[in-house]
C-alpha positions in Angstrom: 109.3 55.5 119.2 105.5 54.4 119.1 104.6 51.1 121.1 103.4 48.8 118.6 99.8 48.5 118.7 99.2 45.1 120.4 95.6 45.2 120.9 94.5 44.8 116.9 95.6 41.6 114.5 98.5 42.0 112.6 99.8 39.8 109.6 102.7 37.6 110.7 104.1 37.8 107.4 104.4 41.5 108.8 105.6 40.8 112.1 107.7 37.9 111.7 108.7 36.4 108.1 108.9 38.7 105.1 111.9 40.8 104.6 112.0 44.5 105.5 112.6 45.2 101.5 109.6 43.4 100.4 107.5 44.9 103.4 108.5 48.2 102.3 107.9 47.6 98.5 104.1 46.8 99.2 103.8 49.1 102.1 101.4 52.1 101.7 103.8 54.8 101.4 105.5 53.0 98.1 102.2 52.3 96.5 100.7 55.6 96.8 104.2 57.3 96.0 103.6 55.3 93.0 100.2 56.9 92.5 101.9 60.2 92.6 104.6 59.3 90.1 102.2 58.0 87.7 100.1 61.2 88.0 103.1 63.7 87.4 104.1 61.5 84.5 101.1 61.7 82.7 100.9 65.3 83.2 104.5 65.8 81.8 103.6 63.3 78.9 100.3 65.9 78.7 102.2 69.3 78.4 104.5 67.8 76.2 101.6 67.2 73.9 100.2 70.4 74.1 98.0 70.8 76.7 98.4 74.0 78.5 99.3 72.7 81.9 102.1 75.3 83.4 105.7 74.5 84.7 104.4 75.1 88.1 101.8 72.4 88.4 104.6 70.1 87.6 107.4 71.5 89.9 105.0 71.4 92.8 104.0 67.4 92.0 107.5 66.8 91.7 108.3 68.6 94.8 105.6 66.5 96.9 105.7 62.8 95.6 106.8 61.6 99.0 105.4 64.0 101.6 101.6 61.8 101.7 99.7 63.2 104.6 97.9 59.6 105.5 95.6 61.5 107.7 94.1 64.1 105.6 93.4 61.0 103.3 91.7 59.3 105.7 89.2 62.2 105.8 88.8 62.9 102.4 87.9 58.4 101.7 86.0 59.3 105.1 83.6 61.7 102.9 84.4 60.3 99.6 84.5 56.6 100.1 87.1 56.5 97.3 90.4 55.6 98.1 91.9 57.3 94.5 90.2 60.5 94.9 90.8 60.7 98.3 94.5 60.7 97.0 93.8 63.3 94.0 92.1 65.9 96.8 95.2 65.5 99.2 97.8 66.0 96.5 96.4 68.7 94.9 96.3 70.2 98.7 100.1 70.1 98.7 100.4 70.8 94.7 97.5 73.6 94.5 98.9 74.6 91.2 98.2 71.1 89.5 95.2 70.5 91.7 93.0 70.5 88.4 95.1 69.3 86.4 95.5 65.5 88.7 94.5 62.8 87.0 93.3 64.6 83.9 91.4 61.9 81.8 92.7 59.2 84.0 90.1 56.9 85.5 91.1 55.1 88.8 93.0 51.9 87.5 95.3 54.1 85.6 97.3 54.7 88.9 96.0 51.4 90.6 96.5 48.9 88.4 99.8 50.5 86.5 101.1 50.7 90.3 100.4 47.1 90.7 102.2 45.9 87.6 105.3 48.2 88.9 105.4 47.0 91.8 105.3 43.3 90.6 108.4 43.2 88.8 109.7 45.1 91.7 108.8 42.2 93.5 109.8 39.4 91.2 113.3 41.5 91.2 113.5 41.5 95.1 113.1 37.2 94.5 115.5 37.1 91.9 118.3 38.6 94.0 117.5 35.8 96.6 117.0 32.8 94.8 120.8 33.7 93.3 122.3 34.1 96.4 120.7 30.4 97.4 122.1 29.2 94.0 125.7 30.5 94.2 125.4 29.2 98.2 124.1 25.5 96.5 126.6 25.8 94.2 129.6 26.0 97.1 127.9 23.5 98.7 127.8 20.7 95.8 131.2 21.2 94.8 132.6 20.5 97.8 130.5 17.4 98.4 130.4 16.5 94.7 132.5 12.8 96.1 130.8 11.9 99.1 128.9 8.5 98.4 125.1 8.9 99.7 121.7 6.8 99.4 119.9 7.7 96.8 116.1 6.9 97.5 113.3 6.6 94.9 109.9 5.9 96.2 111.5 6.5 99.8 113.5 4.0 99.1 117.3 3.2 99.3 118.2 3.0 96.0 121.4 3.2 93.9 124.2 5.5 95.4 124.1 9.2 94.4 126.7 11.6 96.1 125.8 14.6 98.4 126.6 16.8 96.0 124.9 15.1 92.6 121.6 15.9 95.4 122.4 19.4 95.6 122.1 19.8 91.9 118.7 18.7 91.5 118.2 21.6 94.3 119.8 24.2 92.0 118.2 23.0 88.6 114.7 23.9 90.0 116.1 27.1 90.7 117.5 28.0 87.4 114.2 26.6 86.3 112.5 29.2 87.9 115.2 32.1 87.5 114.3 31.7 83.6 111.0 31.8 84.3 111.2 34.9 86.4 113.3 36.2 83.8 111.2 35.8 80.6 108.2 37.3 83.0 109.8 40.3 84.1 110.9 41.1 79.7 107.2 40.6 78.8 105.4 41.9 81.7 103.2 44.8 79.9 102.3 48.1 81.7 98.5 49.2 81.4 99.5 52.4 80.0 97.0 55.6 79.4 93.9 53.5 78.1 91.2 55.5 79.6 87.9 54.4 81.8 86.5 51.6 79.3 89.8 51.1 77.9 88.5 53.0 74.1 90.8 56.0 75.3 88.0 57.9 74.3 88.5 61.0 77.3 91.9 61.3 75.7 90.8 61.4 72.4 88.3 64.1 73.6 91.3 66.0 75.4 93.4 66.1 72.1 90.0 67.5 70.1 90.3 64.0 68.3 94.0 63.6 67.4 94.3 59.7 67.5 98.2 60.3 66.9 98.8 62.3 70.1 96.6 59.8 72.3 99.3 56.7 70.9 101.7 59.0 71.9 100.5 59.8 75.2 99.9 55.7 76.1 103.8 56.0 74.7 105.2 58.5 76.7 104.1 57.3 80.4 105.0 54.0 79.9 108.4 54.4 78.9 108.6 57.5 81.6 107.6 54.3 84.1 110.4 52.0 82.8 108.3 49.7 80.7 109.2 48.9 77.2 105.4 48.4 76.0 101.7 48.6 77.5 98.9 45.8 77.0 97.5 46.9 73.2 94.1 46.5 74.7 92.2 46.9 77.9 88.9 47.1 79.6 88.8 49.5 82.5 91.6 47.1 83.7 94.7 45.1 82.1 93.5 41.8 81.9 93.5 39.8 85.4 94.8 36.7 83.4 98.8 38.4 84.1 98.1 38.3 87.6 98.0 34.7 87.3 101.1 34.8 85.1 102.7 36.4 87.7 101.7 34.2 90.5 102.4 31.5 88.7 106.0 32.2 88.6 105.6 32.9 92.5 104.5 30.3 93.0 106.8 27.6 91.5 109.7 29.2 93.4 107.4 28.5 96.6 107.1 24.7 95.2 110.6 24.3 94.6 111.3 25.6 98.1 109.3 23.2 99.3 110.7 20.7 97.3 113.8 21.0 99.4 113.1 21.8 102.8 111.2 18.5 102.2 114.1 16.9 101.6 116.1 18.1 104.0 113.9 17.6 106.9 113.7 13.7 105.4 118.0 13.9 105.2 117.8 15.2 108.6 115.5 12.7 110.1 118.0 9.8 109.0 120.8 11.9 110.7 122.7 12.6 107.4 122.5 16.2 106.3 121.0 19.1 109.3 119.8 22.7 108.9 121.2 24.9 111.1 120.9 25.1 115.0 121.9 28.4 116.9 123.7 27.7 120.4 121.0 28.6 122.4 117.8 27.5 120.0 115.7 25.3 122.0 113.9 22.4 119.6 111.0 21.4 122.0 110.2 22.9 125.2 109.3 19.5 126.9 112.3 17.4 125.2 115.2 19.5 125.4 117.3 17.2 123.4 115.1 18.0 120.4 117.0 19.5 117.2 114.2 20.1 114.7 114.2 21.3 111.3 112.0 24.2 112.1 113.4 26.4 109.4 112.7 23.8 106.5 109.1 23.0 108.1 108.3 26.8 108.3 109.4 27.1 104.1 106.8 24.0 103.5 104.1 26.2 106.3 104.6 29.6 104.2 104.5 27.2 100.5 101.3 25.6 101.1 100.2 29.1 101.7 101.4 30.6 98.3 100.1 27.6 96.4 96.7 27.7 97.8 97.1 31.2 96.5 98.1 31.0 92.9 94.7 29.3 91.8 92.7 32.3 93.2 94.2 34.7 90.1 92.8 32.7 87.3 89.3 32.6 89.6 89.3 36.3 89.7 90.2 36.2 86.0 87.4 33.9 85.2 84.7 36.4 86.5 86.0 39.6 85.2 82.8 40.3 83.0 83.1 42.6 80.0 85.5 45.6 80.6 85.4 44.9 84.5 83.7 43.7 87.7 84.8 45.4 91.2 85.2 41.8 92.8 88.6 41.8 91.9 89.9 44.3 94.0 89.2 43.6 97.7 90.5 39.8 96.8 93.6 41.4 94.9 94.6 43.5 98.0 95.4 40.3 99.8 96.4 38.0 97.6 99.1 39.4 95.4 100.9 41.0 98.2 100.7 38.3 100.4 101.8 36.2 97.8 105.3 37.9 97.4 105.6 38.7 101.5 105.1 34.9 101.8 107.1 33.8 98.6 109.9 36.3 100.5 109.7 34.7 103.7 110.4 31.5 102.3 113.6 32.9 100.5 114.6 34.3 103.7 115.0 30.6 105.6 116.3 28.9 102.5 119.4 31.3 102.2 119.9 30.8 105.7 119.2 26.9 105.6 121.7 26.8 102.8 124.3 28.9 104.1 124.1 26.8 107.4 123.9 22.8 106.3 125.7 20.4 108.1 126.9 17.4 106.5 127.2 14.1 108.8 129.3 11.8 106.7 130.1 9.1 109.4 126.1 8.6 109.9 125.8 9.0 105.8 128.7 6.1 105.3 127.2 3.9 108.2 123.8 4.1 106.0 125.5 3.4 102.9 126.9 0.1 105.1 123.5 -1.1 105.6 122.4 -1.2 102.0 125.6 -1.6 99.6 125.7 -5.2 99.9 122.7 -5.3 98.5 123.5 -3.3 95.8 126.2 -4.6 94.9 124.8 -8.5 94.5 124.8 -8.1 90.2 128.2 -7.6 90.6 128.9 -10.2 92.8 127.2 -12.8 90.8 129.2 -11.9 87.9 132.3 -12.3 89.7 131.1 -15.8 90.7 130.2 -16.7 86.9 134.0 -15.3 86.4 135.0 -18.2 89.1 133.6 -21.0 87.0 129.9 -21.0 89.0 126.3 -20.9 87.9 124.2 -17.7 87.7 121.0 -19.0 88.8 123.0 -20.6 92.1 124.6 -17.6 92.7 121.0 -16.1 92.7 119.7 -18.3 95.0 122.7 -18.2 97.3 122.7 -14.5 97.7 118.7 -13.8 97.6 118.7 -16.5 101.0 121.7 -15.0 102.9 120.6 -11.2 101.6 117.3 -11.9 103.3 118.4 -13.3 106.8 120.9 -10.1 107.1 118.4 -7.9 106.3 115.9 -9.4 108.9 119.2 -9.3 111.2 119.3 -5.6 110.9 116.0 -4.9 111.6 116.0 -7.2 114.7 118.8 -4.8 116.3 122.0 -6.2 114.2 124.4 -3.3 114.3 125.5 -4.1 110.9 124.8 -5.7 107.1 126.7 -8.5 107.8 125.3 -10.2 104.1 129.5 -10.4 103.0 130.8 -12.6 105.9 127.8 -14.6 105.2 128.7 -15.2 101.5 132.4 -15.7 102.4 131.3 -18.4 105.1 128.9 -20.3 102.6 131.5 -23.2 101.6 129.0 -23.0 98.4 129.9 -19.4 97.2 133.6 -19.7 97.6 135.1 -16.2 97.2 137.1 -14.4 99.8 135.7 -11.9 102.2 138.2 -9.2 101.1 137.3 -10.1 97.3 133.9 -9.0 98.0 134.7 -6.2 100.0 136.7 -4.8 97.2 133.6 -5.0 95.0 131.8 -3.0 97.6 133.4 0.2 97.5 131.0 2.8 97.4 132.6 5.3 95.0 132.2 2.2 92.0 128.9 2.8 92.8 128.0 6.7 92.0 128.1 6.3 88.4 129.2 9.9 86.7 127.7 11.9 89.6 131.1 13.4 90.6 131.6 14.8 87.1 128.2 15.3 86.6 128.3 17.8 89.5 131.4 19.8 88.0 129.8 19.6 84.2 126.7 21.1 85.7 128.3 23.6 87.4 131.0 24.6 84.9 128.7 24.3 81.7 125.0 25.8 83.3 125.9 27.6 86.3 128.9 29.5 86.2 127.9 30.8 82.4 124.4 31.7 84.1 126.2 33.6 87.0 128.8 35.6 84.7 126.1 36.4 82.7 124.1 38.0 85.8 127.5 39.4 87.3 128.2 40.9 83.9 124.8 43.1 84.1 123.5 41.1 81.4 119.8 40.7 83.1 116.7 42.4 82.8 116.6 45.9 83.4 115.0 47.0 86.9 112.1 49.5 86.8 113.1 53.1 87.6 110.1 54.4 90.0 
């Protein structure tokens, strides 16, 4: 085996994050094995229309649509400084039968921006597959948690009880969120199809001595030969940039709602409730050794700040595509749609594992329900006071004055919320310790998040799920 080359920079969505799938799908040898395809396709779609291209040409392109020789292509872009022709000269090297017929009409984008496109919803495929796998792992985890009384914070804030696994749902709707919208971008994605160097198809129209019916046919043909149910009616010498931004929008909202929760847990985490997890020998800090940190959910919101800063650049390029094309798009594109789906990937790739792996605390998530459930639970204490024969407004008072000294108590190093013995000591308030205690259970407190939790699952998921299990789903593009 080679040494890696150590000396030269490498991407570290390369070297360290993105899954070997999705480095393959936007590696070299897929794209210009794409190139290939698309080339023998539109010389099959050719013959088939009458041009007089022999059975050879296509046997030897079908015989070599894998076999690149990189190196005689780096000589030929050497002296051509084209990367496409530098691919037409070494396939027709090991296709010499078809060697005039590559590319016959074609102008550059037909193979690089039709290859893009497949390997797009390729790519929105490969994120699919992970973003169920964290949803059927979410949806383990909230069902078995569905009962576990937890703080619910707004603003940062304690606020009224949720459960552990009502939380977990909020997770999962932003995935099914974006699992529709991947869905309804993968059915209308468009190929570019056969549209010719200005888009007019006018080469093709030449080709078949003015036959407007066999050109239709031909934009027909390679497209469904690709796996794509239609092509973009019209195009310049490119599809238009503004689907790259479609796409990366989609791309990007899965980054956000990655982000969304690795930001909560690394909060849930903090307060010792809810961990991602720790390997035996994973070291946290190097100087603190005690250190368990939420690396994996810091490195999703890393790699999601990344794709976001990303997703505005498509609609930039967009916005300066003059007329039927400007070359600025390309250099820019290289980088940023791959990197956008390596990234995106990456991110996938620690939330399965951060999912599969969470541990729940719930001594350290009842002791923080302890601290603020006598607070929460003061409109229902007054009521029961009004019950006793007393006055609201007292009851107020008496309960905003003791609520305030045990919450300064707390904060001064109290171990506990000790606001109930306080009450049932005040001669003035009169009702029993336990009475109040009873009215502090924190399962009167989670409202309908228990059967919220198993409506959500049983009415949303589980039909979403059969549905994918059942093979109902968009169709993947054969390549």
């Amino acid at each position: 085996m080679t040494a890696p080359d150590r000396t030269s920079y490498a991407s570290p969505l390369a070297d360290r994050y993105a899954s070997r799938a999705m480095l393959t799908l936007w590696g070299p040898q897929m794209r210009y094995g794409l190139w290939r395809r698309l080339w023998l396709a539109l010389a099959e779609a050719q013959q088939s229309l009458g041009i007089a291209i022999p059975d050879a040409a296509i046997h030897e392109m079908r015989a070599h649509l894998d076999d690149i020789d990189f190196e005689s292509v780096a000589v030929y872009e050497k002296k051509f400084r084209h990367d496409v022709m530098a691919h037409v000269h070494a396939f027709g090297d090991v296709a010499p039968a078809a060697r005039k017929f590559i590319h016959l009409g074609a102008t550059s984008c037909f193979v690089t921006d039709n290859a893009e496109l497949i390997l797009m919803r390729r790519g929105l495929h490969l994120l699919r597959e992970k973003l169920i796998d964290s949803l059927e792992a979410l949806g383990t985890f909230a069902r078995e948690w569905k009962d576990e009384p937890a703080l619910g914070y707004t603003h940062l804030q304690p606020a009224q009880l949720t459960t552990v696994g009502k939380r977990a749902t909020l997770w999962m709707q932003d995935i099914l969120l974006d699992l529709e919208d991947l869905e309804y971008r993968i059915a209308q994605l468009p190929f570019r199809g056969v549209k010719g160097t200005t888009g007019t198809q006018a080469s093709f129209l030449s080709l078949f001595d003015g036959d407007h019916a066999k050109v239709r046919e031909l934009d027909r043909l390679v497209t469904t030969s690709m796996g794509f149910a239609t092509s973009i009616p019209v195009s310049g010498q490119t599809y238009s940039r503004k689907v790259d931004a479609q796409v990366l929008g989609v791309v990007a909202g899965i980054a956000a709602t990655a982000s969304k929760f690795s930001g909560d847990i690394r909060m849930l985490q903090a307060f010792g409730e809810i961990e991602e997890p720790f390997e035996k020998n994973q070291i946290g800090s190097s100087a603190m050794a005690y250190k368990r940190n939420p690396m994996r959910s810091e490195r999703i919101a890393s790699l999601a700040r990344f794709v976001l800063s990303l997703e505005p650049n498509a609609n930039q390029t967009h916005a300066v595509q003059y007329f039927e094309r400007t070359l600025d798009d390309s250099a820019n594109r290289r980088l940023v749609i791959p990197e956008s789906f390596l990234a995106t990937d990456a991110i996938l790739v620690l939330m399965q594992n951060v999912v599969r792996g969470l541990e729940v605390h719930p001594a350290r998530i009842r002791r923080r329900v302890d601290d603020e459930l006598p607070f929460m639970a003061t409109e229902e204490i007054i009521v029961r006071f009004v019950r006793a024969g007393g006055d609201r407004q007292e009851a107020h008072e008496l309960i905003r004055g003791h609520s305030i000294d045990a919450a300064r108590a707390v904060k001064d190093g109290a171990p506990r919320n000790d606001m109930l013995e306080r009450l049932a000591a005040d001669p003035a308030f009169g009702i029993p310790l336990e009475d109040l205690q009873a009215v502090t259970e924190p399962t009167r407190f989670v409202g309908r998040s228990p059967e919220q939790v198993v409506e959500f699952l049983d009415e949303h998921v589980a039909p979403w799920l059969a549905r994918e299990r059942a093979g109902v789903e968009v169709e993947e593009v054969r390549v």
